[in-house]
N, C-alpha and C positions, 0 to 999 in steps of 0.2 A: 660398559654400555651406558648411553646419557639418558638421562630421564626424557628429553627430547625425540627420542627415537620412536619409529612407530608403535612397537611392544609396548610402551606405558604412555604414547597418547590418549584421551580417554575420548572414548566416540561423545560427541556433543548433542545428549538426548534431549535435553533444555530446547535447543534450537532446531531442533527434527520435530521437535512435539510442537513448537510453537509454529514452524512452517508447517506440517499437517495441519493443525486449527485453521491457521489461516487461509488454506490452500481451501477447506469444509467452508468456510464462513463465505472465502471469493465465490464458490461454484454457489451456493444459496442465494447470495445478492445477486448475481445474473439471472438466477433461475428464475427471482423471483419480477425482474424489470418488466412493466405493464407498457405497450404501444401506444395504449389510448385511455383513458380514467376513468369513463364509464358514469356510474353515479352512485350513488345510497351510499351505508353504512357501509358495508362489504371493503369496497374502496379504501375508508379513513382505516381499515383494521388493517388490509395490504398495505397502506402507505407508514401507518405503524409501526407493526411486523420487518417492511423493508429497511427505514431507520432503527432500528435495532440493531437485525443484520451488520448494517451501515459502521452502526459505534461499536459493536462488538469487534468487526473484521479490524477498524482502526484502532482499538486499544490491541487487539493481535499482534497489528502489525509496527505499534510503538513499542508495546514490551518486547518484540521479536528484535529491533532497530536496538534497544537500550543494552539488551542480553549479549548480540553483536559488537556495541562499542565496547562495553567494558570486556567482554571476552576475546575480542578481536582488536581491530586495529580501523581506526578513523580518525582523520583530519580532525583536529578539534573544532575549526568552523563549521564543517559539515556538521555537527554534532549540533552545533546553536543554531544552522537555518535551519536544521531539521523540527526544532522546538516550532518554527512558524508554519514551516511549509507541509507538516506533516498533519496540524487541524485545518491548514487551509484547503489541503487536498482534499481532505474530508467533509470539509463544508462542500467545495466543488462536486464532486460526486453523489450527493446531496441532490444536489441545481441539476446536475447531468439527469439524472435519473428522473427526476421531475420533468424535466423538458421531453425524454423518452417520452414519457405517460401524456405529453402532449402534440404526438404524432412527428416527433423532430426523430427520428430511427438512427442518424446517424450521430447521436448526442450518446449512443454508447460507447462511442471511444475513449471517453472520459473514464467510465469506471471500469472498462477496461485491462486500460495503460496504466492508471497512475497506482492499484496495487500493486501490478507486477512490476514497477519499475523502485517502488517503496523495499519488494520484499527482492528482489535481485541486488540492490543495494548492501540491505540488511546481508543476505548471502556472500556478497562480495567482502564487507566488513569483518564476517564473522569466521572464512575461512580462507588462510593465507597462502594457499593455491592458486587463487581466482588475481592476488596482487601481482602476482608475476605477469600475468597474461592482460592487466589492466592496472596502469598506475593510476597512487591514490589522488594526485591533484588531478589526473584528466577523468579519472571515472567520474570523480566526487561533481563535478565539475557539470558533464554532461546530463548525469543522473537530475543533481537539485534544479539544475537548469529546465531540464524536463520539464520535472515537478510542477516548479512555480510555471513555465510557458502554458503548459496544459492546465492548470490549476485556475488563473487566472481567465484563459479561455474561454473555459465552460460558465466560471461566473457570468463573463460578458454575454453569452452566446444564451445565459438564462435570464439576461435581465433585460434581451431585449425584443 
């Protein structure tokens, strides 16, 4: 019997704990996306509180991406856009969320897409079932392309 066989593969708690977290931190930043901003103190504590959310869900969803590469399997350039595209998204979603809070409702597509399509990546990278059903130059491909279209988007669509 190979060590490869399913009897001594080890279930990937690492990466089940980190998509739980993530999965906790994505459902609290929607929860907490505001329509309209209101005014006072109250506001600056929510828009706080939502940045937090925000950096927490992105460093989840980085160490979820890293834990992935090195225990799975990814294109090495996917591996360097992700260094850009993965705080740009986050700055985007940022912008999104803000724009929400100024009556734009449809500006949540932003934060959204660009976790789930961050942590389906990460998923796809970290378990080599998903490579069959998706090769790694067209996923890799589709995915960062995503990323950056939407990512870029929402900056524009906040700055103007």
């Amino acid at each position: 019997m190979s060590m490869d066989s399913p009897a001594h593969r080890s279930i990937p708690f690492g990466t089940i704990l980190l998509q739980a977290l993530a999965c906790v931190l994505y459902v609290t930043m929607l929860a907490n996306v505001r329509f309209s901003a209101g005014g006072g103190d109250a506001v600056v504590g929510e828009a706080i509180a939502e940045l937090l959310f925000i950096l927490l869900l992105w460093v989840t969803l980085a160490l979820l991406l890293i834990a992935s590469a090195v225990m799975g399997q990814m294109p090495r350039w996917a591996g360097f856009l992700s260094l850009l595209l993965i705080p740009l998204s986050g700055v985007a979603t940022v912008a999104a969320i803000d724009l929400c809070s100024r009556h734009a409702r449809w500006a949540i597509v932003f934060p959204i897409l660009l976790p789930l399509l961050i942590a389906f990546y990460a998923a796809w990278a970290r378990f080599a079932k998903l490579h069959a059903a998706f090769p790694a130059k067209d996923i890799s491909f589709v995915v960062w392309a995503l990323i950056a279209v939407l990512s870029v988007a929402a900056l524009l669509a906040a700055a103007a």
